[in-house]
N, C-alpha and C positions, 0 to 999 in steps of 0.2 A: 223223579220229582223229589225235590228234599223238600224234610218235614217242617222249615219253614215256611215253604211255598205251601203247601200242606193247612197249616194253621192259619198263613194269611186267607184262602180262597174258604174254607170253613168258618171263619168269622165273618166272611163279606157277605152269606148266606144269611148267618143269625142278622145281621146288618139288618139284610134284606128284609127278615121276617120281624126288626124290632118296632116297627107300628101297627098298633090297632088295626085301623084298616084296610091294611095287605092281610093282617090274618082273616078280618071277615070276607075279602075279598076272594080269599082261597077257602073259605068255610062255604061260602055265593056257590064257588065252582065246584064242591068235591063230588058231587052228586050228577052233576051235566054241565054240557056247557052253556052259556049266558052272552046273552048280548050287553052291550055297554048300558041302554035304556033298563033293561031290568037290575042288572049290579046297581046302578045310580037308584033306584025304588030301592031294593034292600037297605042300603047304606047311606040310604038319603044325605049326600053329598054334593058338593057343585060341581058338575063336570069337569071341569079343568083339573080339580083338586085330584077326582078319581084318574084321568087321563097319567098325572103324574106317577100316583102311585102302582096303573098298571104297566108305564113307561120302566119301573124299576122294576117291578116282579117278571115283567119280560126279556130286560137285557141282563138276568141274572138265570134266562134258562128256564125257569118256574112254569112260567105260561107263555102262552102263544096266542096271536089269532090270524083269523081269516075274514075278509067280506062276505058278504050275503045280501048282493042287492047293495042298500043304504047300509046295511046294519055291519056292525064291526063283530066279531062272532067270537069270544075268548073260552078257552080253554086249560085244564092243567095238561102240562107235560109232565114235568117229574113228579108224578105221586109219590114218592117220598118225602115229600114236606109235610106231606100231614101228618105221616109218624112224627115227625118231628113237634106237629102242633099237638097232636096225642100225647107225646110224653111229656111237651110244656105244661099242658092241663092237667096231668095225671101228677106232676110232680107240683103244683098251685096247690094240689087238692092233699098231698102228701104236707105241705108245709102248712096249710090252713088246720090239718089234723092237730099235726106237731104243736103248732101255737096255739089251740084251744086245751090241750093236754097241759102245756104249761098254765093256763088262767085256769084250768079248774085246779091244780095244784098252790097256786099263789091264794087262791080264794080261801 
């Protein structure tokens, strides 16, 4: 696989991970899986809205689901994404440092 192919299908990832609500939506899952009635209570969003953004986090691999009865039953597959949402936060928290070190410096 060449290393452009490489950097195109890693950016489609961060893509995938660049709205809010697919990250809470993978924060919903990291613990168990969830049915679509309880994500929509977390995330308090209109169904359709959430529908979309699980339609993306699923044809990128991310999650999966299954029925149960009525209920749609979603899950993560790649636990790896959360490292990934770990060192997004951890590096938030790294730059929020950085920039208060400069305002006590400027003060």
């Amino acid at each position: 696989m060449s290393d452009d192919i490489v950097f195109k299908l890693t950016a489609e990832i961060f893509k995938t991970l660049s709205h809010p609500a697919r990250v809470k939506i993978l924060r919903t899952l990291e613990q168990e899986e969830r049915c679509v009635c309880e994500i929509i209570e977390v995330l308090d969003i209109e169904q359709s809205n959430l529908s979309q953004h699980l339609s993306i986090l699923k044809k990128q691999g991310i999650i999966d689901s299954r029925k149960d009865g009525q209920k749609v039953i979603y899950r993560i597959v790649s636990k790896s994404v959360l490292d990934l949402i770990n060192a997004a936060e951890r590096m938030l928290g790294e730059q929020i440092g950085y920039n208060q070190g400069i305002l006590k410096y400027l003060k």
